[in-house]
Residue frames relative to the residue before (quaternion, step in Angstrom):
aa qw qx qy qz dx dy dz
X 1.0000 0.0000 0.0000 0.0000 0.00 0.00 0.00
X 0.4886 -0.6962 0.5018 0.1574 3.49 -0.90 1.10
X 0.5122 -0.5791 0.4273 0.4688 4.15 -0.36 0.39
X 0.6724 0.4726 -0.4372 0.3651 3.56 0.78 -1.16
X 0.7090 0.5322 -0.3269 0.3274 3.53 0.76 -0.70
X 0.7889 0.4282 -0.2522 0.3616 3.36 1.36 -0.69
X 0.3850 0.6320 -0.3841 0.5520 3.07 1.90 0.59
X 0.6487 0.5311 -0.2693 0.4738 3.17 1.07 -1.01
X 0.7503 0.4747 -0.1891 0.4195 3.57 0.84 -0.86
X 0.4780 0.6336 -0.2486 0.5552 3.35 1.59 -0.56
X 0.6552 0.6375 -0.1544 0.3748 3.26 0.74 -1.49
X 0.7440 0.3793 -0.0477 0.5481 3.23 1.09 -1.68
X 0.5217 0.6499 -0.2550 0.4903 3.29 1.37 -0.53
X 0.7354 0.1953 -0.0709 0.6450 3.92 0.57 -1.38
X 0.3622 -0.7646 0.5204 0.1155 3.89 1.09 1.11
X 0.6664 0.5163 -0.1975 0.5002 4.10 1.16 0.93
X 0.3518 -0.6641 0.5752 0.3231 3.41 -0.34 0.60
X 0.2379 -0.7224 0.6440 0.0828 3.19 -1.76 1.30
X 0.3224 -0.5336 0.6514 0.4325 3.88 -0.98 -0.38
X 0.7348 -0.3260 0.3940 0.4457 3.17 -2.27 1.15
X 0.8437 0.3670 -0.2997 0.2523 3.45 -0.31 -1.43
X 0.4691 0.5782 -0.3669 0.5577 3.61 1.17 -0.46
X 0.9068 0.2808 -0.2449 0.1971 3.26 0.00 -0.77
X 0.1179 0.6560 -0.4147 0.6195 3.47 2.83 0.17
X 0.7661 0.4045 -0.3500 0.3563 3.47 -0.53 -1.19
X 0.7744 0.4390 -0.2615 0.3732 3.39 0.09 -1.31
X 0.5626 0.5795 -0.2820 0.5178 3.77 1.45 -1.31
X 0.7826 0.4157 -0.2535 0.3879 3.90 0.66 -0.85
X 0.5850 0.5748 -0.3011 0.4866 3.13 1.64 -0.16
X 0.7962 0.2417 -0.1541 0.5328 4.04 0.70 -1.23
X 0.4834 -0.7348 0.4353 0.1921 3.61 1.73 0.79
X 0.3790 0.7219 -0.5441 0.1979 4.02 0.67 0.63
X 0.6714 0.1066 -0.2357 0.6945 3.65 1.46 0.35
X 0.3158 0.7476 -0.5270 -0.2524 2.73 -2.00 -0.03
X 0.7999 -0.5067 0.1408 0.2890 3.03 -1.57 0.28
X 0.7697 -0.4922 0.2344 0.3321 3.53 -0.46 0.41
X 0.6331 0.5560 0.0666 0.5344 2.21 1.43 -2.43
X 0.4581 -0.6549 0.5480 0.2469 3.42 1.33 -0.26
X 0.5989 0.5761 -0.3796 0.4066 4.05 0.79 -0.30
X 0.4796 -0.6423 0.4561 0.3865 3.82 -0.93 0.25
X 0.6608 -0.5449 0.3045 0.4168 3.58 -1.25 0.44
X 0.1419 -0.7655 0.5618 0.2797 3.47 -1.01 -0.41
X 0.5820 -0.5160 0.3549 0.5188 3.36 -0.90 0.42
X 0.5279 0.6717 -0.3887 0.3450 3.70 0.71 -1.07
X 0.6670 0.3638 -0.2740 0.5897 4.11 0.82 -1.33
X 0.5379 0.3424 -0.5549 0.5343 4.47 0.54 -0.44
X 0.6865 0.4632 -0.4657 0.3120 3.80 -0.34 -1.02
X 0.6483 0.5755 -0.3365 0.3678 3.70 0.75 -1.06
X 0.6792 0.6044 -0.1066 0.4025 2.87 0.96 -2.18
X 0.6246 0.3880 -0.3388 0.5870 4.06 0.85 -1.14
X 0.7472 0.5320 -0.3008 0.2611 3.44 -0.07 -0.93
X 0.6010 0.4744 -0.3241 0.5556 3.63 1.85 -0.11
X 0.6602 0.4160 -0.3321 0.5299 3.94 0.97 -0.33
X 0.0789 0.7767 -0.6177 -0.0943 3.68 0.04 0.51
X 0.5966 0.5927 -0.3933 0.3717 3.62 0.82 -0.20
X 0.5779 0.4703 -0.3568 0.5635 3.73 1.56 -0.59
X 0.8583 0.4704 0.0238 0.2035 3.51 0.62 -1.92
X 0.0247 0.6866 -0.7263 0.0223 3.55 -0.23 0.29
X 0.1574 -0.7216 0.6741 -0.0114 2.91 -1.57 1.35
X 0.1414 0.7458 -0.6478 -0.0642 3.96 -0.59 0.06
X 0.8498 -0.1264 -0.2851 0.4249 3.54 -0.01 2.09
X 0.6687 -0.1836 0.2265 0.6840 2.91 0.60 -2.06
X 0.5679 0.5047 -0.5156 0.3961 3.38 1.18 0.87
X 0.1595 -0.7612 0.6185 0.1122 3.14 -1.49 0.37
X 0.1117 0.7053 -0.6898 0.1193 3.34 -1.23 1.26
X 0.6807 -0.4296 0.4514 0.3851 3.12 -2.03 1.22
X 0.4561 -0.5651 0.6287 0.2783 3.39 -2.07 0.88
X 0.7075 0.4432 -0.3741 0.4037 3.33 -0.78 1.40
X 0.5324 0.5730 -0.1358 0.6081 3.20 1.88 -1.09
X 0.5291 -0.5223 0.6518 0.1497 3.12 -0.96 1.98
X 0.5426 -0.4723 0.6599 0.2167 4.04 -1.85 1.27
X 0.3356 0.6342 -0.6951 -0.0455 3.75 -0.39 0.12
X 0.3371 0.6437 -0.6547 0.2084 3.43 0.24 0.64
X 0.5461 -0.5635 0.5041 0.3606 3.81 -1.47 0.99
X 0.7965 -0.3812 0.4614 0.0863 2.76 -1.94 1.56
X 0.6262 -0.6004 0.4493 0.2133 3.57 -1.18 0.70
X 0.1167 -0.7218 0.5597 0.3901 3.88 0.44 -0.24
X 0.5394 -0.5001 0.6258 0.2595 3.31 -1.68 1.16
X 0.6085 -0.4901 0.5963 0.1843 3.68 -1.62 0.71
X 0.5305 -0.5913 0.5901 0.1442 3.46 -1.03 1.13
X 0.3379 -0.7125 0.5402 0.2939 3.75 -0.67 -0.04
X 0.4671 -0.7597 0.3592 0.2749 3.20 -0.34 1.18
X 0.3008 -0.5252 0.6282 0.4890 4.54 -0.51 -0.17
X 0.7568 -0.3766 0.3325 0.4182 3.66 -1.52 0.69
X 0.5949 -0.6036 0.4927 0.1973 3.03 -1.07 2.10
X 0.3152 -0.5220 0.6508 0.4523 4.08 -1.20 0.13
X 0.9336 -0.1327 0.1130 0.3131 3.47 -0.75 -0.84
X 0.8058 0.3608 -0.2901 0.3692 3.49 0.21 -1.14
X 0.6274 0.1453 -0.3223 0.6938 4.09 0.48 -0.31
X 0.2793 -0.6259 0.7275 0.0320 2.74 -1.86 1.21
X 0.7976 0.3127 -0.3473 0.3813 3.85 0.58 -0.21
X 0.8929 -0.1981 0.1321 0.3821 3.90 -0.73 -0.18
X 0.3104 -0.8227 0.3619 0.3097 3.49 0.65 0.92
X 0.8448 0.4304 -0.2582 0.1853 3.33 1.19 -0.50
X 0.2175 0.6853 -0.4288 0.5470 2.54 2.19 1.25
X 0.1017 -0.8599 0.5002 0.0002 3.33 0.60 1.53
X 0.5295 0.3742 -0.5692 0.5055 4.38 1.09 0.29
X 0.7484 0.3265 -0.4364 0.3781 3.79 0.31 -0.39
X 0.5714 0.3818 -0.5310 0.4958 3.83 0.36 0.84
X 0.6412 0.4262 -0.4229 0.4778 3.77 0.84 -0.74
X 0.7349 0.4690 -0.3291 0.3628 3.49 0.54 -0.37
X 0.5195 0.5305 -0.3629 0.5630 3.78 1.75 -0.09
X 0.7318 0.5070 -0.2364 0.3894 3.34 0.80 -1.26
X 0.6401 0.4606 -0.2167 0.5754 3.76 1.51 -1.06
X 0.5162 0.6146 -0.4661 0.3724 3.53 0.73 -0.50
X 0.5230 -0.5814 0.6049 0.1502 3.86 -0.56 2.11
X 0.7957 0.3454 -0.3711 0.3315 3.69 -0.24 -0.92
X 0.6797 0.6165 -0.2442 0.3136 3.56 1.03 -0.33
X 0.4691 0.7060 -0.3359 0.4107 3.25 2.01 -0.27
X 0.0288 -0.6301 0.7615 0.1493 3.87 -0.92 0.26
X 0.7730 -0.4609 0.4212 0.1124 2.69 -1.94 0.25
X 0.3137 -0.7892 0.4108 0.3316 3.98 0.68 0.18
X 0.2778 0.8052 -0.2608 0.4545 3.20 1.33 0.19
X 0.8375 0.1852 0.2211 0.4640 2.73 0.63 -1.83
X 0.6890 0.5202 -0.3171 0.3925 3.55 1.72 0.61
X 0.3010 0.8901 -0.3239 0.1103 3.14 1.18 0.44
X 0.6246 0.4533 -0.1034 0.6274 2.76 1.54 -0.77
X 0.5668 0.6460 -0.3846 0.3369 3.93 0.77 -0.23
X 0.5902 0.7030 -0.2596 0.3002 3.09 0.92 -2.39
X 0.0839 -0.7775 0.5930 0.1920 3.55 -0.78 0.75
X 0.4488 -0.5859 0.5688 0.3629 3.26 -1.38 0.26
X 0.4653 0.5794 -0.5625 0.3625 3.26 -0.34 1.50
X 0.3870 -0.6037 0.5142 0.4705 3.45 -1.01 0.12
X 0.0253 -0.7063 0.6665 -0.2371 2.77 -2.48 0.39
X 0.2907 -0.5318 0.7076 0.3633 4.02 -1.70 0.59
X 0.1672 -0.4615 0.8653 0.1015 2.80 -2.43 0.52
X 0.2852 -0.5887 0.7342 0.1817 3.10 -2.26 0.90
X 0.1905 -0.6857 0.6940 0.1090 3.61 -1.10 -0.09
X 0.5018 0.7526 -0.4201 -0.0734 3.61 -0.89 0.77
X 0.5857 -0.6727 0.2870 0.3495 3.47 -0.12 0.63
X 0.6321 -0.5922 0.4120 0.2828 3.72 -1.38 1.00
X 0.7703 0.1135 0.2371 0.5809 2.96 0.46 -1.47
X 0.5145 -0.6320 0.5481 0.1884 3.59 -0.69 1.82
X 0.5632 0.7239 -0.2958 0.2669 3.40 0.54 -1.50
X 0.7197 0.5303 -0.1535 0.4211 3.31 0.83 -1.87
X 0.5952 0.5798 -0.3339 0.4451 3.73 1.34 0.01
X 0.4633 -0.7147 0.4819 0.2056 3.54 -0.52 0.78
X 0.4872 -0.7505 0.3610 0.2627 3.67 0.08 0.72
X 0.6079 0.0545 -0.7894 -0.0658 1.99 -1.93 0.87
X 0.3879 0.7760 -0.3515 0.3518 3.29 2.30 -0.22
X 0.4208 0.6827 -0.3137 0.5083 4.29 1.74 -0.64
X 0.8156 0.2386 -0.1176 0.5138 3.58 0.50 -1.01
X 0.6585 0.5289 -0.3724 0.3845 3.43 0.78 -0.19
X 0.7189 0.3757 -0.1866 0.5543 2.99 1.20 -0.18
X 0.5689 0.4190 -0.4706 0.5285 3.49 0.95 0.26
X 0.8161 0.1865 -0.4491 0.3121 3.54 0.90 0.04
X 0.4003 0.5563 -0.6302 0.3649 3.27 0.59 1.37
X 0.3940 -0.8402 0.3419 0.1480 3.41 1.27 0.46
X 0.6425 0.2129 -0.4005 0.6176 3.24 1.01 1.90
X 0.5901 -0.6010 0.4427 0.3076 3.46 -1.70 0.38
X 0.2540 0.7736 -0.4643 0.3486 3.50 0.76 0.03
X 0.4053 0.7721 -0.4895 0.0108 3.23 -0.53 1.31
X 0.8117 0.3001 -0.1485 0.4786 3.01 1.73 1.09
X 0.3348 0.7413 -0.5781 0.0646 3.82 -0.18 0.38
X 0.2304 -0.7613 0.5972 -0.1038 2.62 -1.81 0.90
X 0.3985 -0.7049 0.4985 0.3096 3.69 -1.21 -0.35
X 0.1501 -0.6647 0.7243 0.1051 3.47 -1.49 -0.11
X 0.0305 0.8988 -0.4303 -0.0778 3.74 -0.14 1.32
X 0.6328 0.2707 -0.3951 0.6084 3.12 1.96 1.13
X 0.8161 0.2295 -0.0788 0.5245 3.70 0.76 -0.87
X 0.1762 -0.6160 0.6895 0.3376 3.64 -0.81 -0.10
X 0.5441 0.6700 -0.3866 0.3249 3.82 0.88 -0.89
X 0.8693 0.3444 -0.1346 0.3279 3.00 0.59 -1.70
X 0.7072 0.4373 -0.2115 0.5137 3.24 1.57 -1.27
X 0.7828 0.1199 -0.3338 0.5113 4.26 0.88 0.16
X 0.5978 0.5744 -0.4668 0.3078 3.04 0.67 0.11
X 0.7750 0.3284 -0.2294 0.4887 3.02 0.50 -1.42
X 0.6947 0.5048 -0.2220 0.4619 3.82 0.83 -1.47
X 0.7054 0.5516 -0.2070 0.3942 3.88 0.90 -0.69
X 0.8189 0.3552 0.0634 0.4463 2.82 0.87 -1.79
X 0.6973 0.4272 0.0801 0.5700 3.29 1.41 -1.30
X 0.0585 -0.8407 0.5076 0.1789 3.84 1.02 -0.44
X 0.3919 0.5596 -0.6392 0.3532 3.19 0.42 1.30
X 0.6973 -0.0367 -0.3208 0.6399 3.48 -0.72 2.40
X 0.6046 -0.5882 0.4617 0.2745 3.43 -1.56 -0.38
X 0.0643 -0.7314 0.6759 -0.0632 3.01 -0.45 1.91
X 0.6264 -0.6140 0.4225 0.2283 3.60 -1.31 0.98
X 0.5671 0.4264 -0.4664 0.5282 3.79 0.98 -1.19
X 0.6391 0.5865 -0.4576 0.1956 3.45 0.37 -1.74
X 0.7904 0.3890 -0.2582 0.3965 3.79 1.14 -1.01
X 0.2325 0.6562 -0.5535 0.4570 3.34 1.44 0.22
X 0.9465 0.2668 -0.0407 0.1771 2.43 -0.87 -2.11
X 0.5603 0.4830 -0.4287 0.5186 3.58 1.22 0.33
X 0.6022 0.6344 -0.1993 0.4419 3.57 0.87 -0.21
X 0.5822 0.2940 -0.3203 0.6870 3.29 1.65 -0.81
X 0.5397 0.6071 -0.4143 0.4105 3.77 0.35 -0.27
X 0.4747 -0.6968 0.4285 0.3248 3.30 0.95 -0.37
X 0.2889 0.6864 -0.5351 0.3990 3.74 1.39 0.41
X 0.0005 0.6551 -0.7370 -0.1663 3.47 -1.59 0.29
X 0.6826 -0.4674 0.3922 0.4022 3.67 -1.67 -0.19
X 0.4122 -0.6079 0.4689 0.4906 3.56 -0.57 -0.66
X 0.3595 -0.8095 0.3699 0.2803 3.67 -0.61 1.12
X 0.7683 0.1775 -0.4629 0.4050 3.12 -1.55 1.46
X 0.1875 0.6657 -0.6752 0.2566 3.91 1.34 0.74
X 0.9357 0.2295 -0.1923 0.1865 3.02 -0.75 -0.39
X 0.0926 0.8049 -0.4867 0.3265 3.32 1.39 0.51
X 0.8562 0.2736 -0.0152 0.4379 3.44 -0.19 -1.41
X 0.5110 0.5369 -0.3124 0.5942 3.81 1.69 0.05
X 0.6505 -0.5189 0.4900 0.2600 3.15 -1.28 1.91
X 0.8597 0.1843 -0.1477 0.4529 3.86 -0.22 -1.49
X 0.0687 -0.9314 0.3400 0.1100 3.29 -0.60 0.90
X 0.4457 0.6735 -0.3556 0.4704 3.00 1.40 1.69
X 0.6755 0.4639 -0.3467 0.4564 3.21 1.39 -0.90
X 0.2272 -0.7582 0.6108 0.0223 3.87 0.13 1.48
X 0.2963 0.7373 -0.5994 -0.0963 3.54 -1.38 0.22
X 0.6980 -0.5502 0.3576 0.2868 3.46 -1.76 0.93
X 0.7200 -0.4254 0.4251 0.3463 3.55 -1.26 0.61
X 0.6669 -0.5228 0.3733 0.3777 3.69 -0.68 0.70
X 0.6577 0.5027 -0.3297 0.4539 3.49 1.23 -1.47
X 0.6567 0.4627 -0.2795 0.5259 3.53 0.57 -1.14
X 0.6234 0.5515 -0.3213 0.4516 3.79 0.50 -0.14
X 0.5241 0.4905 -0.1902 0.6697 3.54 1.36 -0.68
X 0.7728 0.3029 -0.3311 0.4488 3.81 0.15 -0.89
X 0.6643 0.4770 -0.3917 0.4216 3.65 0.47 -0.90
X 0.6009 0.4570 -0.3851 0.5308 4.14 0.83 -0.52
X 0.6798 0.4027 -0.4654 0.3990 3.67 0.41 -0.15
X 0.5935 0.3902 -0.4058 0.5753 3.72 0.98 -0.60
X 0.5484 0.4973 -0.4828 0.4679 3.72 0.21 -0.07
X 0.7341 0.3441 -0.3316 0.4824 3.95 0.26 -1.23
X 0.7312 0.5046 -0.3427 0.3055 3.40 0.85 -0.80
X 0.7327 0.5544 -0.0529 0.3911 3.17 1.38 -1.18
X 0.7843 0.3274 -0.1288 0.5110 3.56 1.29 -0.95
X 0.2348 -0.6733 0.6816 0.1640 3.57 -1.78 0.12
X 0.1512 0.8226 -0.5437 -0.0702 3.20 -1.12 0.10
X 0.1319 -0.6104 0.7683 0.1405 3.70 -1.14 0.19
X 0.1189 -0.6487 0.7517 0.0058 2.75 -2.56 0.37
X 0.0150 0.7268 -0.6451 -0.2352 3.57 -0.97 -0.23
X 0.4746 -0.5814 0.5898 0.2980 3.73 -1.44 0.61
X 0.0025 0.7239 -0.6681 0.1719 3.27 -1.24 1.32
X 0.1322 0.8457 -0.4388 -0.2734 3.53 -1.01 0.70
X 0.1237 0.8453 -0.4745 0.2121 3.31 1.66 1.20
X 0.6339 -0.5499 0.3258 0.4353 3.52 -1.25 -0.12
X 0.3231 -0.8610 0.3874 0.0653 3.31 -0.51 1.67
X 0.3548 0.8461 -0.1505 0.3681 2.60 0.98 -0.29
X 0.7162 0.4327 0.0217 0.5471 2.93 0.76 -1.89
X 0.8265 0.4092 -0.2427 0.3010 3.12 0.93 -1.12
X 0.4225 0.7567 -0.2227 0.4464 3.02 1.84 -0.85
X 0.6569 0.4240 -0.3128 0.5393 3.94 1.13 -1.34
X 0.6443 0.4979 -0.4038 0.4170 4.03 0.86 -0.57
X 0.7879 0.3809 -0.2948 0.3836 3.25 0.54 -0.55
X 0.5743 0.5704 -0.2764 0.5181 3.57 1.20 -0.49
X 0.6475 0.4978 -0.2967 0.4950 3.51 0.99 -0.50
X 0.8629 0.3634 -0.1919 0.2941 3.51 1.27 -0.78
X 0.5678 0.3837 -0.2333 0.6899 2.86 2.14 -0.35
X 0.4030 -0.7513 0.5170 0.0769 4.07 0.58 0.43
X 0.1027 -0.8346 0.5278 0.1195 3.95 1.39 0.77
X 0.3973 -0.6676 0.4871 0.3990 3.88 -0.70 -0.13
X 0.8224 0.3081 -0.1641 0.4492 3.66 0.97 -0.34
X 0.3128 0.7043 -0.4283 0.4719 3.22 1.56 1.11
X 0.0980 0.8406 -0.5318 -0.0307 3.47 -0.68 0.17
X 0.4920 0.6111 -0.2353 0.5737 3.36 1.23 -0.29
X 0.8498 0.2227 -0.0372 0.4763 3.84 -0.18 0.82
X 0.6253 0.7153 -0.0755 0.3027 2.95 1.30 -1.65
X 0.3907 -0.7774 0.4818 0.1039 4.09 -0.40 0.93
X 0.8071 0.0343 -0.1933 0.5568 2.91 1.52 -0.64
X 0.0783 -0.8272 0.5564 0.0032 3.79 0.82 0.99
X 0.1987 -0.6984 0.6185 0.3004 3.48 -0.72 0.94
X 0.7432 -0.4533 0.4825 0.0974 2.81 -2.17 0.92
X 0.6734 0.2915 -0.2253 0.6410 3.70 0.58 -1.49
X 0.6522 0.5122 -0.4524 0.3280 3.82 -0.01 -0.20
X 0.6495 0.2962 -0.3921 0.5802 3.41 1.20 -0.19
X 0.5191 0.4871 -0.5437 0.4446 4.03 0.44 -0.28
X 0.6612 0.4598 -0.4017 0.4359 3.87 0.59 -0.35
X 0.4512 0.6840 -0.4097 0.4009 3.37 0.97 -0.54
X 0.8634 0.3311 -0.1660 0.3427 2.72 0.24 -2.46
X 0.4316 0.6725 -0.4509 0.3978 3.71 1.57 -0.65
X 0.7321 0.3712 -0.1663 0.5464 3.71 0.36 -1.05
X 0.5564 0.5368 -0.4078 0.4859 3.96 0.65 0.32
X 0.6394 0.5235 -0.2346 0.5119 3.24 1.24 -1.71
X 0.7647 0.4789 -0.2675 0.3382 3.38 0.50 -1.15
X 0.7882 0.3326 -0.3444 0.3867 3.58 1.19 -0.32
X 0.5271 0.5715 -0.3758 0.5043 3.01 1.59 0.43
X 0.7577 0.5184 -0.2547 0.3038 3.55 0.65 0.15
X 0.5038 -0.7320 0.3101 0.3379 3.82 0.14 0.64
């Protein structure tokens, strides 16, 4: 059986549109295809894969239902109203274009360089996006020039922006997720057998030295903006990731890259092993 078919059969099977990532899951679980490589699907190869059969597939973001097949997939959730914004949106948070459009707004980005002292200690979304495509080590350069923006992250903070991107994101003080991304595409690994003796055995991190280099390409290399929100973030975070497809999201994401998590797991394996 071919993936297109066992999406297709799945599809007809749970009589319901599914999202890419729903439907990876379910495909890796009752084993109607696999990969060569012997690896599990990702949502990234359903997104690819639906998006060549338009005659089977309708697609309406990261969902995917059979052409003919009524969307019954569940509604977006409406935004929560927010208790009086702190500072940067001034109108109704759950007028989610007029925060995407503060928060996207290019002119609002500083330099990370230059935010130490800003970050409030509130919660809140952060964008992340890079100057210059270029400055990415390939194949992660081109993948993102042809999503045709610089956008290679957003996230939340459901108590601090300070503590949880600044300091954990930006600063690798504790275990911020971009922070392991983005050392990993750099080409950084853990040290091997760190985490052996550590309770969680995923949140890997780089020698101090390599910690020190990977923040300078970060100050040198990124911008970012935020706005403080305490509405349900959550929510908002899946709308905007779904439409702008960050390159170094993976969580949520329609088009999570594939080799970004094999780097992950490459740098998991290594600190788990002796």
């Amino acid at each position: 059986m071919t993936l297109h078919e066992a999406i297709e059969k799945l599809l007809r099977q749970n009589n319901r549109a599914m999202t890419t990532q729903e439907i990876a899951d379910e495909l890796n679980k009752n084993s109607w295809y696999h990969k060569k490589d012997g690896s599990e699907i990702q949502a990234l190869q359903i997104h690819g894969r639906t998006r060549n059969y338009p005659s089977i597939f309708d697609r309406d973001g990261s969902t995917v239902f059979l052409v003919g097949q009524a969307n019954k997939k569940v509604a977006t959730p409406k935004l929560k109203s927010a208790k009086q914004p702190k500072q940067v949106v001034q109108n109704s948070i759950s007028d989610v274009n007029s925060l995407e459009k503060t928060l996207m707004k290019e002119a609002n980005f500083k330099s990370i360089n230059e935010i130490d002292s800003l970050v409030p200690d509130a919660s809140g979304l952060y964008c992340i996006r890079i100057t210059d495509v270029n400055k990415l080590p390939s194949p992660f350069n081109s993948i993102l020039k042809e999503r045709n923006h610089n956008i290679i992250y957003i996230g939340i903070a459901s108590q601090s922006l300070s503590k949880r991107f600044l300091n954990q994101e930006m600063r690798a003080k504790g275990h911020g997720t971009f922070f392991r991304s983005i050392g990993a595409v750099l080409g950084y690994l853990p040290p091997k057998g760190s985490l052996i003796e550590k309770k969680n055995k995923r949140n890997y991190k780089f020698i101090p030295e390599d910690e020190q280099k990977i923040i300078h390409w970060i100050n040198t290399n990124l911008v970012v903006n935020w706005v403080e929100i305490n509405a349900n973030l959550e929510d908002i975070e899946s709308i905007l990731i779904n439409k702008y497809e960050p390159l170094l999201n993976l969580a949520k994401n329609p088009a999570a890259l594939e080799i970004l998590s094999d780097l992950r797991k490459e740098c998991v394996n290594i600190a788990n092993t002796i």
